[in-house]
Every structure is written in structure tokens, then in C-alpha cells.
C-alpha positions as CSV (number, residue, x, y, z in Angstrom):
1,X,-2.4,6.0,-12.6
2,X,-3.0,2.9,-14.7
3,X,-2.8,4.6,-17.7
4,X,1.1,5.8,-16.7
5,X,1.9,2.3,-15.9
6,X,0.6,1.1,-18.7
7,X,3.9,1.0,-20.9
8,X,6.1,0.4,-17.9
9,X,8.0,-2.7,-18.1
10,X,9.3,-2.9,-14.6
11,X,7.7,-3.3,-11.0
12,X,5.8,-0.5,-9.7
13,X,4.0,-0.9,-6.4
14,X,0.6,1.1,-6.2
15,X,-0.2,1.7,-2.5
16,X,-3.9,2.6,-1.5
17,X,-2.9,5.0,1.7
18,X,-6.4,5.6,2.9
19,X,-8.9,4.0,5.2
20,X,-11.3,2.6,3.4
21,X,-14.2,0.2,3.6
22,X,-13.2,-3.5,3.4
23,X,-13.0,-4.8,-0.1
24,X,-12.1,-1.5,-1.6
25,X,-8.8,-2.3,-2.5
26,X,-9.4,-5.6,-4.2
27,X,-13.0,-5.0,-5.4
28,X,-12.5,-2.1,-6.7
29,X,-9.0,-0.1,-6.9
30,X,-7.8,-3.3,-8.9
31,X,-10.2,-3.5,-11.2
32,X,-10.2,-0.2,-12.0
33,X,-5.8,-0.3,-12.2
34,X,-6.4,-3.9,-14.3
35,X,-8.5,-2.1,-16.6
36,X,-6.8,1.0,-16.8
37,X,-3.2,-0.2,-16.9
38,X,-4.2,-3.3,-19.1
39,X,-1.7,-5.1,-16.2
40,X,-3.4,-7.7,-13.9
41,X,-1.8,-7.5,-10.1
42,X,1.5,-10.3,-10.4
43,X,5.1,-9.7,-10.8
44,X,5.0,-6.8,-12.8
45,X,2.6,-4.6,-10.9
46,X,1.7,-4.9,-6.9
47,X,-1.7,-3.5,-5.1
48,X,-1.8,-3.1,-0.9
49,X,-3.1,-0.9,2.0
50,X,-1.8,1.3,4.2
51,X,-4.0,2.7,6.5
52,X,-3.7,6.1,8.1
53,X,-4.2,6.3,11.9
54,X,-4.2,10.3,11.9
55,X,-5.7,12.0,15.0
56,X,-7.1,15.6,14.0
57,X,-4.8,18.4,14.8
58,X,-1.5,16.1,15.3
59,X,-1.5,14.5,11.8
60,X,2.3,15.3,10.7
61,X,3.3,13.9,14.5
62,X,1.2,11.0,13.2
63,X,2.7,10.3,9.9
64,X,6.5,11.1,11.3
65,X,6.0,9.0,14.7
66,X,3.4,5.9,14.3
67,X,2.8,3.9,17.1
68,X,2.0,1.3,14.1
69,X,2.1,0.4,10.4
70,X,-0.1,-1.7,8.9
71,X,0.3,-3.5,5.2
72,X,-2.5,-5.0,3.3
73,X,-1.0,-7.0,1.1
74,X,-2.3,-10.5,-1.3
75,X,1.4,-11.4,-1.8
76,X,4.8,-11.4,-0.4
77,X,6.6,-9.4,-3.2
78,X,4.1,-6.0,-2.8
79,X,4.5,-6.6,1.1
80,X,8.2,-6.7,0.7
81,X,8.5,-3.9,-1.0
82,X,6.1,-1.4,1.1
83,X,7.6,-2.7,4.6
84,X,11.1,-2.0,2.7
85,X,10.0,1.4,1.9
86,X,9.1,2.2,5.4
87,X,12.4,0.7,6.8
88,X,14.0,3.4,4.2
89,X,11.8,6.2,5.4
90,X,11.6,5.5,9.7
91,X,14.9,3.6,9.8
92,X,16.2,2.8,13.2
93,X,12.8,4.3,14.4
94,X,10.3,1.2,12.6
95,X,7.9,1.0,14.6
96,X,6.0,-2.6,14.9
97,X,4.8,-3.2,11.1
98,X,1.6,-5.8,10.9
99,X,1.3,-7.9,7.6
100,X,-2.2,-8.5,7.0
101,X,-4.6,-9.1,3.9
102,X,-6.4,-5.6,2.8
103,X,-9.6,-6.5,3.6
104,X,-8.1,-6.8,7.1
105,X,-6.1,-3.9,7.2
């Protein structure tokens, strides 16, 4: 993935949608994207979480009908962007979206 952003010039948002162990996304998904993308997280390229709360057997129901979203984000501008993606996608059916760092998350 870095390596495709690394000759884009404009903001691209990369979005680690997986439970992982705290740390992951700043210890080591960015380092590899900096490295890879020759791009450090700022204005041109954003890094958060989003967790999956997917019960087994009910996993689209999950993903179409969250009780919950939950963004991991180090800055406002990557936050932004992912809560504005999920107003796009749920619309009038948001449900509660929690800001948080992605350690926390």
C-alpha cells in the first residue's frame, strides 16, 4: 500500500480495520507505510483504527447495523475524514461514533 501512495500528491487516509494489539497501528503499521510510502503521517497521508466488533455467524448484520464505531485517530484531519466516511455509508442510521487514540481503540 505504501508503495501506491507513494507518488500520490493528495490526501489518502489509510484505515487499519482490524482488532489488533495496542500499539500496532503506531508502532508498527506506520513505520512500515513511512518507510514504504517514503510519506510520514501529516497532511498529506492519515493513519487510524477501526475496530471490528463482529460476532461469529452474524458478521454482515454486524458490519450493516453497529451498535458502535470506534476511531483511532492521532489527529483531527484522519478522524474527520473516517467519521465522514461512515456518515456517507450509515447515514441517517450513524450509530454513536467514539473518537479515541489507537492505542485505545
Amino acid at each position: 500500500m505504501g508503495e501506491a501512495l507513494r507518488e500520490k500528491q493528495s490526501y489518502h487516509l489509510v484505515i487499519v480495520k482490524s482488532t489488533v494489539i495496542p500499539g500496532t497501528t503506531n508502532k508498527t503499521v506506520n513505520l512500515i507505510l513511512a518507510k514504504s510510502s517514503s510519506k510520514t503521517i501529516g497532511p498529506k497521508l492519515g493513519l487510524c483504527t477501526n475496530p471490528e466488533f463482529l460476532k461469529e455467524g452474524t458478521a454482515i448484520n454486524d458490519t450493516l447495523h453497529p451498535d458502535k464505531i470506534v476511531i483511532g485517530a492521532n489527529d483531527k484531519k484522519s478522524a474527520n475524514t473516517l467519521r465522514h466516511l461512515c456518515t456517507r455509508f450509515y447515514g441517517k442510521n450513524l450509530p454513536t461514533v467514539i473518537l479515541t487514540s489507537p492505542e485505545t481503540a
